[in-house]
N, C-alpha and C positions, 0 to 999 in steps of 0.2 A: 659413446664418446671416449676419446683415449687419452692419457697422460703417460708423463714419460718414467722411465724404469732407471733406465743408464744412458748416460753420454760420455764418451771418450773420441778428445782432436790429438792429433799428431803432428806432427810439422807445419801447425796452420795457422797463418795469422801470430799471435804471442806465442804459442806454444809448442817451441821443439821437440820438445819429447813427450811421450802420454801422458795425456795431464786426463784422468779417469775422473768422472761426475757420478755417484748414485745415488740416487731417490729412496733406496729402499725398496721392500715389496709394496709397501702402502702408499706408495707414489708419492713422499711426503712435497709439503712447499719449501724452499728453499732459497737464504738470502745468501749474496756473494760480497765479500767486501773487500776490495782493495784500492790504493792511492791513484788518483789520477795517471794517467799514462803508465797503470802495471799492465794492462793488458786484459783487465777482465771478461772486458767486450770481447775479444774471443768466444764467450761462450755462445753470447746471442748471434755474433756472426755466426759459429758452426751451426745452429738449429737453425739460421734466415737458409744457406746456401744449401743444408741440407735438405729441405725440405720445397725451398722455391726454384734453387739451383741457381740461383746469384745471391748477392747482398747489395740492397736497393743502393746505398750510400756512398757504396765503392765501384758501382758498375759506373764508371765515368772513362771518358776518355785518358786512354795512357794510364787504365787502371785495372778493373776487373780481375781475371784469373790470376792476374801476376799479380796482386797484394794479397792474395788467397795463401802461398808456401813461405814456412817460416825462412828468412833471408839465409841464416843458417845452415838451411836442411839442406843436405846431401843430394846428388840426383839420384840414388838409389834410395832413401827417404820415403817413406810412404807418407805422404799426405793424406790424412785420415778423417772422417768424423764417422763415428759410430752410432749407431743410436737402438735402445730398445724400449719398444712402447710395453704398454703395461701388455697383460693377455698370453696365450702361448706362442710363441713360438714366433714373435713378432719384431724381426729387429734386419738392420740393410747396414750398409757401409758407401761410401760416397769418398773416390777418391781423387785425387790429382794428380798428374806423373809430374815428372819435370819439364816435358816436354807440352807441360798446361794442358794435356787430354783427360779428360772427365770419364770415369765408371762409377758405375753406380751397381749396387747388388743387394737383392731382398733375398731374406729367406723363404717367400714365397710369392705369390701372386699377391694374395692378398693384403700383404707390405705394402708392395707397390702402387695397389689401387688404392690406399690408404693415403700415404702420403702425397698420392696426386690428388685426394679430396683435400686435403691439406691446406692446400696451396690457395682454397676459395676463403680459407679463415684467418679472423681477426688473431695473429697469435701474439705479434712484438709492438710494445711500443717504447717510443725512443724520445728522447726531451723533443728532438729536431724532430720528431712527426708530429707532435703536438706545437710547434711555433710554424710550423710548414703552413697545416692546414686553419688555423686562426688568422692567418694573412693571406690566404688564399680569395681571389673573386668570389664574389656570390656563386657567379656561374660554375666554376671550377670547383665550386665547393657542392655544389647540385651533381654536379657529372662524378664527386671523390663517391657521396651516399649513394649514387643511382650504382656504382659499381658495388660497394657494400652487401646490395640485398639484391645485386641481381637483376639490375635494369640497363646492362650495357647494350644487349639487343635492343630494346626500345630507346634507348639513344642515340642506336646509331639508323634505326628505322626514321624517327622522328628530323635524323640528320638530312637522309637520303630524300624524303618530301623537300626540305627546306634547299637545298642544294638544285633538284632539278625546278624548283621556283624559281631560282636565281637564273638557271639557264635559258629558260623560255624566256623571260625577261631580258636577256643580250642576244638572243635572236635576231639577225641578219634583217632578215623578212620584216620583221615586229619594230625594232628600230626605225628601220627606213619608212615604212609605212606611218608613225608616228613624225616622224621628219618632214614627212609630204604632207599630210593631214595639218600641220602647225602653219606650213607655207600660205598652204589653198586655206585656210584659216584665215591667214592674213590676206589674201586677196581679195575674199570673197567680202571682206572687212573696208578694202578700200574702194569695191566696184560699187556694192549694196549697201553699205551701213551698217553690216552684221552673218553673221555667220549662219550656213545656208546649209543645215544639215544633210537633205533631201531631196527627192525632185519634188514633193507635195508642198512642200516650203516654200520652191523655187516656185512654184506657178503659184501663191499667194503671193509674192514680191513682183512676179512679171506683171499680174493685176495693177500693181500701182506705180509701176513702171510705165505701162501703156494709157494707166488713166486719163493723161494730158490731152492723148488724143481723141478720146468722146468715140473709140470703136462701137460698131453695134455687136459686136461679137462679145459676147461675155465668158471670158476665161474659167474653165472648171476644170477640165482634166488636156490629156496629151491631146485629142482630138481637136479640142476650142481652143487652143494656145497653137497647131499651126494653122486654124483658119484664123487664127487673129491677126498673126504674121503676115498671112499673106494679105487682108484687108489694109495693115498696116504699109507695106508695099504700096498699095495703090493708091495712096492719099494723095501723092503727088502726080505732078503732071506723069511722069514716065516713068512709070514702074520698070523697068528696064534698068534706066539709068540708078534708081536706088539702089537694085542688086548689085549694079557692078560697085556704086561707091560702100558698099556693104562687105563686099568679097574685098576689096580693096583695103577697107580700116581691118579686117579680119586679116588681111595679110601682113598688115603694116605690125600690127600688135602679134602676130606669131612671129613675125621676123624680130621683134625687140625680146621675145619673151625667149626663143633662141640662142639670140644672139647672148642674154644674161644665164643661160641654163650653160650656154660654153663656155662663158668667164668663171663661170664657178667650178666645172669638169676642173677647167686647165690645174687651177690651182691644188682642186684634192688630185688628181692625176700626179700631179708634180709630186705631194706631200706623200702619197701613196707610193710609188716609183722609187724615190730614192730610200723609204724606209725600209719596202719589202726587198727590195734589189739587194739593201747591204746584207738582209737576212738570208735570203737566198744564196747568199755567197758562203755562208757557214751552213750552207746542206746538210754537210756532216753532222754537228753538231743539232741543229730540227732535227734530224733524223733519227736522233738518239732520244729526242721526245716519247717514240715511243713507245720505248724501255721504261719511260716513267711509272707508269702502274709494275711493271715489274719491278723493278727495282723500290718502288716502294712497299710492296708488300713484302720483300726479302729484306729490307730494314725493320718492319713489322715481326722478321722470324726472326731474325740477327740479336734484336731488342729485345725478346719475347722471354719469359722466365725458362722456357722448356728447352729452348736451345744453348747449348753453351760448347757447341765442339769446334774447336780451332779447324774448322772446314769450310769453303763454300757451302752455305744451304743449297744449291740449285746442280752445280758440277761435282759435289763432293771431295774436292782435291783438298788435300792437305791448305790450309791457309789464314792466318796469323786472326784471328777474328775480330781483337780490336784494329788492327790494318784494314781487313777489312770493312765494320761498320765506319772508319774515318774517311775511307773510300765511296764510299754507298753514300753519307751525309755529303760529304764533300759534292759529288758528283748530282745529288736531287740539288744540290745548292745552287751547283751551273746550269740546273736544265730549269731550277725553279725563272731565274734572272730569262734565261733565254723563251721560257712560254709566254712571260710577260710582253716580247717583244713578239711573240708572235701573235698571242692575244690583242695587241694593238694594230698587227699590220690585218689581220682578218678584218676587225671593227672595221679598219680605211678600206681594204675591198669590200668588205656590204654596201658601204655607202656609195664608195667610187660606180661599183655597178649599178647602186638604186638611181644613179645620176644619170648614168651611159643609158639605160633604160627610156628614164623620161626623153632624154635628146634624142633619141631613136625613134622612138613615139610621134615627137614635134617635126624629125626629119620629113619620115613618110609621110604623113600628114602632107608637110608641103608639098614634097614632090607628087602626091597623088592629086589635092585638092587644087594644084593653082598650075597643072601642066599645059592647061587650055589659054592662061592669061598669057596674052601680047607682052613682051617686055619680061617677063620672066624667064625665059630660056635659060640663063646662066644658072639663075637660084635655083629653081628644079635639078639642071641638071648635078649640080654643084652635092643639095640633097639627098638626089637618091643616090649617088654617088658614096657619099657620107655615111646612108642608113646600110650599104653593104657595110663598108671601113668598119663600122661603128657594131655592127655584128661580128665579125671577125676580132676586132678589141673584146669585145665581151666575153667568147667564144677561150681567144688567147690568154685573157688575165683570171680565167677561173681555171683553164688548163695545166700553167704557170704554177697558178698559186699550187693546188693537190699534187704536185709534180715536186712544191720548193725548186723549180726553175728559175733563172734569172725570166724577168718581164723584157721583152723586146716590143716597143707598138709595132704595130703593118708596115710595110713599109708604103710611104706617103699619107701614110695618116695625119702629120704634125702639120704637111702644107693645104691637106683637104681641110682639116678644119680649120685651118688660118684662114684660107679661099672662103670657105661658108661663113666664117666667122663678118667676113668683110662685105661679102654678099648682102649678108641680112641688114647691116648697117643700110648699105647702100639700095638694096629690097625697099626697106620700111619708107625708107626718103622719099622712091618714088613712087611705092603706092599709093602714100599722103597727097603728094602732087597730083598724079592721076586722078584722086580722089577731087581736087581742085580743080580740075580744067574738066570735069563732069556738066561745070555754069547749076551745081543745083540750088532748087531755093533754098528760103532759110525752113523752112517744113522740111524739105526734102532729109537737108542736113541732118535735120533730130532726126528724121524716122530712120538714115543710114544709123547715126550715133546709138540710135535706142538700138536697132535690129543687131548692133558689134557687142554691145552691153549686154543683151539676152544669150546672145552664142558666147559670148567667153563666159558671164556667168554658169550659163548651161554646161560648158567643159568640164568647170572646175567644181561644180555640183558633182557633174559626172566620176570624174577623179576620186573627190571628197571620200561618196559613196564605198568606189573601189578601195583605196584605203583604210575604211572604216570597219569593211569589211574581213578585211586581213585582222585590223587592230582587235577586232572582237573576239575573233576567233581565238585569237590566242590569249586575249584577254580569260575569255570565257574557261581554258585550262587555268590560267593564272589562277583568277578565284577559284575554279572548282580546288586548286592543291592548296590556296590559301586558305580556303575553310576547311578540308581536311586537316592542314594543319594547326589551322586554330583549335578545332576540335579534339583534335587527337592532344595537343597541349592540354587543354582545358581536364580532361579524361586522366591525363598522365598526368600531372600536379595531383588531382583528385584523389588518385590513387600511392603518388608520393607522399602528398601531405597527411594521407590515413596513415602511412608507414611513419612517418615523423612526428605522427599523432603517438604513436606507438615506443616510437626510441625514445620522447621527451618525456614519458611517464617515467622512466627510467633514470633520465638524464637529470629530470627535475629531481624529483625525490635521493639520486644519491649527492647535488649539488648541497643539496638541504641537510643532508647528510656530515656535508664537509665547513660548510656556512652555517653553521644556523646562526638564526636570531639576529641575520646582519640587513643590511638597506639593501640587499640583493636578495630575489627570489622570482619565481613562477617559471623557471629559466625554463625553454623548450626551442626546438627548431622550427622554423617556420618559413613556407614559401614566401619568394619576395621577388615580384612580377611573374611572368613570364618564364624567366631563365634559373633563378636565382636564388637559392638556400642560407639563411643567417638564423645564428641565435638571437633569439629574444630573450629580453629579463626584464623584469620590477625592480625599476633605481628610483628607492624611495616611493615606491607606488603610482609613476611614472612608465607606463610599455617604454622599451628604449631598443637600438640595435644601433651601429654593430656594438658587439662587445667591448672594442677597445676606448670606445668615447669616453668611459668612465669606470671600466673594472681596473685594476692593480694585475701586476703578471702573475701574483697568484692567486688570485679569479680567473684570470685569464688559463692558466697552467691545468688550474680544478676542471674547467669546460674539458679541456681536452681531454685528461684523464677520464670526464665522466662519459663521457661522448664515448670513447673508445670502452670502458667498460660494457656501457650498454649498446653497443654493436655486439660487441663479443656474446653476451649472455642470450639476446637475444638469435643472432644470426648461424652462432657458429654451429655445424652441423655436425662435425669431426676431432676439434682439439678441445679436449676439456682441461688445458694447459695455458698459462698467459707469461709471457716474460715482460720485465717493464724496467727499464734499464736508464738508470738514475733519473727518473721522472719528476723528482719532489724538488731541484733545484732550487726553486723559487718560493717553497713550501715554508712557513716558521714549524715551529715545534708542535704549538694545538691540532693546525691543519696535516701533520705529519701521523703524527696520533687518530686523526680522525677517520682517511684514510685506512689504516690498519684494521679499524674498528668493521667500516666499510665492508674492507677485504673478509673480515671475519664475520660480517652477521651476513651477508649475499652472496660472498663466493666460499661458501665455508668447504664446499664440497668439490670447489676447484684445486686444482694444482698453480700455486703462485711462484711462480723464481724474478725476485727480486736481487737488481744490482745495483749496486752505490759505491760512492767514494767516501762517503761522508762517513766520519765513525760517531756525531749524535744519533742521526738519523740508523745506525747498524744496530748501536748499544739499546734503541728504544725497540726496534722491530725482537730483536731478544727477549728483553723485559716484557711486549707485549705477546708475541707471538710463541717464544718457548717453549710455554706449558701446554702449547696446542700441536706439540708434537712437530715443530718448521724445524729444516737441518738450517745450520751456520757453517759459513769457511770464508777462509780469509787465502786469498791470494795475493804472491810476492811475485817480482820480476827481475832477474838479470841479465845480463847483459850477453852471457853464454847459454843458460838454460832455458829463459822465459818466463813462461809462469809456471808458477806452484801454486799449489793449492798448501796450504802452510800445518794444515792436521794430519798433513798425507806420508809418514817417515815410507812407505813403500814405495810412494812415487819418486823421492829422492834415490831410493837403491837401486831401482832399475834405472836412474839416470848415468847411476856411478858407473854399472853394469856394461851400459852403452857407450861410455865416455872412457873407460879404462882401458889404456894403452893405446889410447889416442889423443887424448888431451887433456890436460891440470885436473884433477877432482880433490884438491885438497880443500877450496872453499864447501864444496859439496860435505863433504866429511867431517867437516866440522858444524854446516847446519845439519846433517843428520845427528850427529849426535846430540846438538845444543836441544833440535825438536822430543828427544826421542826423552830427554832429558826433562825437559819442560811438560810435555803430558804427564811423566811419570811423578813428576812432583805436583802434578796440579790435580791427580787422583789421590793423592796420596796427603794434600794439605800439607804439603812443607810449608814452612813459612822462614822466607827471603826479605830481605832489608824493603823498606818501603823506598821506592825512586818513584820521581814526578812523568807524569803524561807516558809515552810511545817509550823511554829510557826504562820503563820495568819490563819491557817484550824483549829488551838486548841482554840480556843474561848470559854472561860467559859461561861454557861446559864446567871449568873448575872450582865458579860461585855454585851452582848447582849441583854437583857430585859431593863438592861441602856439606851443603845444606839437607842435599840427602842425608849422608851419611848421620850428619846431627840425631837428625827423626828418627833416623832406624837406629842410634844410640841409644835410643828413649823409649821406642814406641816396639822393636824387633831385634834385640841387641844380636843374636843367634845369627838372621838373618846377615847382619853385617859382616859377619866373619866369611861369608863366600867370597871364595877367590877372585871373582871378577870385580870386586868395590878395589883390590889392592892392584890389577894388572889395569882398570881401566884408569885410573890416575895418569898411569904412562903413556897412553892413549890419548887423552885428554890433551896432556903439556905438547904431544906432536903434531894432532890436528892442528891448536892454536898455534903453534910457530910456522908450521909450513904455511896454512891460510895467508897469513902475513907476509911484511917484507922480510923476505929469509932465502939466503942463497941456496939451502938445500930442500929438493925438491922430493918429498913423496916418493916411497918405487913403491912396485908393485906387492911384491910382501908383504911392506907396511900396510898398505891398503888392505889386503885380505885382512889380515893379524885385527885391523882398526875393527872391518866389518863383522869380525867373531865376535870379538870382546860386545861388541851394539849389539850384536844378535844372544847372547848370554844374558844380556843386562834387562831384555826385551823381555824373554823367555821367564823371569824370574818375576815380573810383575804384570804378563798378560797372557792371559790365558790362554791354549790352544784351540780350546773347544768353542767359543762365542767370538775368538781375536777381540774382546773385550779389557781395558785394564779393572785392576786388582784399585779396589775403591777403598777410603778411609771412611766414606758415608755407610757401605754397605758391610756393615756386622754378623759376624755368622753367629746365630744363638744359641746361647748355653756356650760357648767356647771364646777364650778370649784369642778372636783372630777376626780379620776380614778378609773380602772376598771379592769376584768380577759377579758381573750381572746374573748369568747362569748359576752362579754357587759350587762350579766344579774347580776352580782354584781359588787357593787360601792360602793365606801367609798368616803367620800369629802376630798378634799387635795386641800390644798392652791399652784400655783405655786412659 
């Protein structure tokens, strides 16, 4: 596992000019401290963008690459992040032109595949990731951990079952047939008394249908049900004459049942018509439907941390790339609005044609069954007339529709079935009559009545059947994917919640770590239903979830912190590095401390780079983590340079460097000196008037060259006499006035002349061989003098 060596940004984000980070060989941990809006965060954005190749925070619209170059930078500007990992020979650069186009460069392969394993681990976290995911759905928070460890395949497997469940279920077929199924349901409910699943059902109910008449024929299967019929037939004087009043009430009742299957056409025909019509007239637009999976897996690239080139993914042409994903969202947005609209016009043709079908059905029917009755000439003809029309309508509006053609019905279709519509009316009428001037008895009537009751029963048995058929079938997928999916749920939880079994040993024990001894403990993750991931805790020895019912936000704040520790320790496979960038917000002083302690007994072997604004929470991480070898820096911001890093007197001289004879460097010049000033007396234990709070950091160059000089009166008198303590005075007095409001500006001589005098005064109290300064702590023995950390420069100093 790797930690980091050096980091150096350039023009990115706060920092104009190289603002240089090192670790050391020992990869040490490292806190940053500066005041709200100096800019520190630079540093975690350069490690997020270098390594994932955006920054999750900033990737927004009308944002991304373009808040990446400091406003400043030049277009010849190199937008920079450097980086080297610990190991040999292991370090890339990652740039930005002006023209927002991204390079990237490793010094080897093996760079490269490194920081692509990178990109799977837990490395930054941010206050805003921990208030993110504490408010997130259960569910959302199931699918944050399944991505953690590695379960986004099985979620998106687990998707793919549930999704084509969904689809078999708005099935055309599947619909309609439950539609008809609900109908003949209800008919069968008003002829019988109850719902006639069966033919085997059906001929128990014919049984006690026919009981009235004392048959000698005993109904058992198809055989004995039509010789019962036709026994039944003959009860009366003229069997003859039954049949026809039989075909007759059979006509009368297909003519009404007709006549109500084309009241209901008209109106879905109508509903359907005008909504696919207006769709079809935006073809174009359908059409561009389906671009939709393209276009959305190019939002998928567009989005994706690996792309980041101002180009079409797909044509490669140069092109603005936040323009384009606002183009690509935009444009799913119009096609999302418009599948809705076609999503409903398809629902209304499944149905329109499960309708056109049954009336098809009923047409033939008549026209085949009743072409022999007297007095029906018209209706037949009218009919079969209709069941062509009505094939041709069918034929046309499923042509139409895969076409996104406007719908046109046949032409004469609207007066054929007005004709048949009127027909049947006037059908029914008179086969009822006819059925009347037959003179049958009152027997004769029941046995016509019972023999109309057994054949429409028997139809709509029949029907039933065939729709039940269809429903099964698809039924039968439904469950087989619903118990796959339950089971494969069931399996997946199983295997989550052993993993969550696993992070909460974790999560508990450093909770307890941060708490103790409080009304909160047993804290772990836990599945919750089906979908859904929460912490659990002991409030007051009470199980309880969510968290916020009853934790404080820093409870709340602690979860997150530990959450994400123990992802990290456990999962990460490549960075043994964590940044965590002002996380303690909400934290008081114990819980700040305890943290630390935390960090120190479990991650003792990690590399920590902590960042804050706060200076308790700075001055404690000092106090506790110092003697454990952690670096400290303090970063400042202006308004022309950026950030500093404030221990850095080199990083000011190559700003002067780049900034000379081109723009002001006298503020520069007087904090170079003031810095170079303040380390030198803060090795050396001068001692400066005591000022209150942040007012002892602003030390004028001339309070200091003072106070110098005092010391080395006392402590190095010899010392004092070098020429640079008498020429840097005059150096002093012009930094401070040109800095200020002062008409006369800095030239260029002066600047150099300033820079010598710094570099002389450097030279005399830091060493060349370790770039270490010359300590008051560190005594060379047997001699009265001290020395830098190496021991190879010394200046004499009285104790």
């Amino acid at each position: 596992m790797t930690k980091l060596r050096h980091l150096q940004v350039s023009a990115f984000r706060g920092a104009r000019f190289p603002l240089p980070l090192d670790f050391g060989s020992k990869t040490k941990s490292l806190v940053i401290f500066g005041e709200n809006a100096s800019g520190k965060s630079t540093i975690t954005d350069a490690i997020e963008w270098f390594i994932q190749d955006r920054v999750d925070h900033l990737w927004r619209e009308d944002c991304k690459q373009e808040a990446l170059r400091h406003v400043l930078a030049d277009d010849d500007d190199a937008c920079n992040v450097e980086v080297r990992f610990d190991g040999q020979n292991r370090n890339g650069t990652k740039s930005l032109s002006a023209e927002l186009k991204t390079t990237t460069s490793f010094a080897n392969d093996d760079t490269g595949d490194l920081v692509e394993a990178l990109k799977g681990d837990r490395i930054i976290l941010r206050h805003a990731d921990i208030v993110k995911f504490l408010d997130e759905r259960k569910g959302n928070k199931r699918k944050a951990i399944a991505d953690i460890i590695g379960y986004e395949e099985i979620t998106q497997f687990r998707d793919v079952i549930q999704q084509t469940n969904n689809t078999l279920k708005k099935e055309g077929a599947y619909t309609g047939a439950k539609q008809q199924s609900e109908t003949l349901q209800g008919d069968m409910v008003d002829a019988a008394g109850q719902v006639v699943p069966d033919r085997l059902t059906f001929l128990g109910i014919a049984i006690g249908i026919v009981e009235p008449f004392n048959l000698k024929t005993v109904i058992s299967d198809e055989s004995s049900f039509a010789k019962a019929l036709e026994e039944l037939r003959g009860l009366g004087s003229s069997a003859e004459k039954i049949k026809a009043a039989e075909r007759l009430a059979q006509l009368a009742k297909a003519c009404d049942e007709l006549k109500a299957d084309i009241d209901h056409f008209l109106g879905e025909a109508a509903t359907f018509i005008d909504t696919y019509n207006a769709l079809a007239k935006e073809r174009e637009s359908v059409n561009k439907l389906r671009l939709s999976d393209f276009l959305t897996k190019g939002q998928a690239v567009i989005d994706s941390e690996s792309y980041t080139d101002d180009a079409c993914p797909f044509c490669l042409n140069p092109f603005d790339l936040t323009k384009l994903q606002t183009e690509v969202t935009q444009r799913l947005s119009e096609m999302a609005e418009i599948q809705g609209k076609f999503d409903t016009a398809k629902g209304l043709k499944d149905a329109l044609l499960q309708t056109i079908s049954g009336i098809g059905t009923r047409t033939k029917t008549i026209s085949e069954t009743y072409k022999d009755l007297a007095g029906c000439e018209a209706l037949v003809s009218s009919a079969a007339g209709a069941t062509v029309l009505l094939r041709t309508y069918y034929r046309g509006l499923g042509t139409a529709f895969d076409a996104l053609a406007v719908f046109e019905q046949p032409e004469g279709f609207d007066k054929a079935v007005s004709d048949l519509r009127a027909l049947c009316g006037s059908g029914a009428k008179k086969a009822l009559e006819g059925a009347e001037k037959l003179g049958l008895t009152e027997l004769e009537q029941k046995v016509a009545t019972t023999l109309g009751t057994l054949d429409s029963l028997g139809r709509q048995v029949r029907d039933f059947e065939r729709a039940q058929r269809i429903i099964d079938a698809y039924e039968a997928q439904i469950l087989t994917l619903s118990t796959i999916f339950e089971r494969f749920v069931t399996i997946q939880n199983a295997a989550l919640q052993a993993v969550l079994d696993t992070i909460s040993a974790d999560v508990g024990a450093f909770y307890a770590k941060l708490h103790p001894k409080e009304s909160v403990d047993n804290v772990r993750l836990t599945m919750v239903g089906e979908e859904g991931v929460e912490f659990e805790y002991s409030f007051h020895g009470t199980p309880t979830q969510p968290p916020r019912k009853y934790l404080s936000e820093s409870h709340l704040n602690s979860l997150g912190v530990v959450l994400f520790l123990a992802n990290a320790r456990i999962f990460n496979k490549h960075a043994k590095f964590l940044v965590l960038d002002d996380i303690v917000t909400s934290f008081d002083t114990s819980h700040r401390r305890r943290l630390l302690r935390l960090l120190r007994d479990e991650f003792s072997d990690w590399q920590i780079i902590i960042l804050t604004h706060e200076n308790i929470w700075f001055d404690i991480i000092k106090k506790e983590m110092g003697q454990h070898g952690w670096l400290f820096h303090e970063v400042c911001s202006d308004d022309t340079n950026g950030i500093l890093l404030e221990n850095s007197p080199a990083t000011l001289k190559e700003i002067i460097e780049q900034k000379k004879g081109k723009e002001d460097v006298t503020n520069d010049l007087r904090k170079l000196l003031e810095l170079v000033l303040k380390n030198i007396c803060h090795a050396l234990e001068v001692r400066v008037a005591f000022r209150f709070n942040d007012i002892n950091e602003r030390r004028m160059a001339d309070e200091l060259i003072s106070q110098l000089r005092s010391t080395l009166k006392s402590k190095s008198p010899d010392l004092l006499k070098t020429q640079i303590f008498s020429e840097l005075a005059g150096s002093a007095l012009i930094a401070n006035l040109v800095s200020h409001d002062n008409p006369d500006k800095i030239v260029g001589e002066d600047i150099d002349v300033l820079l010598e005098d710094i570099e002389k005064l450097v030279s005399l109290f830091v060493c060349e061989h370790c770039s270490r300064h010359i300590r008051a702590d560190i005594a060379v023995p047997g001699a009265k003098a001290i020395s830098c950390r190496c021991g190879k420069t010394q200046i004499p100093w009285k104790a």
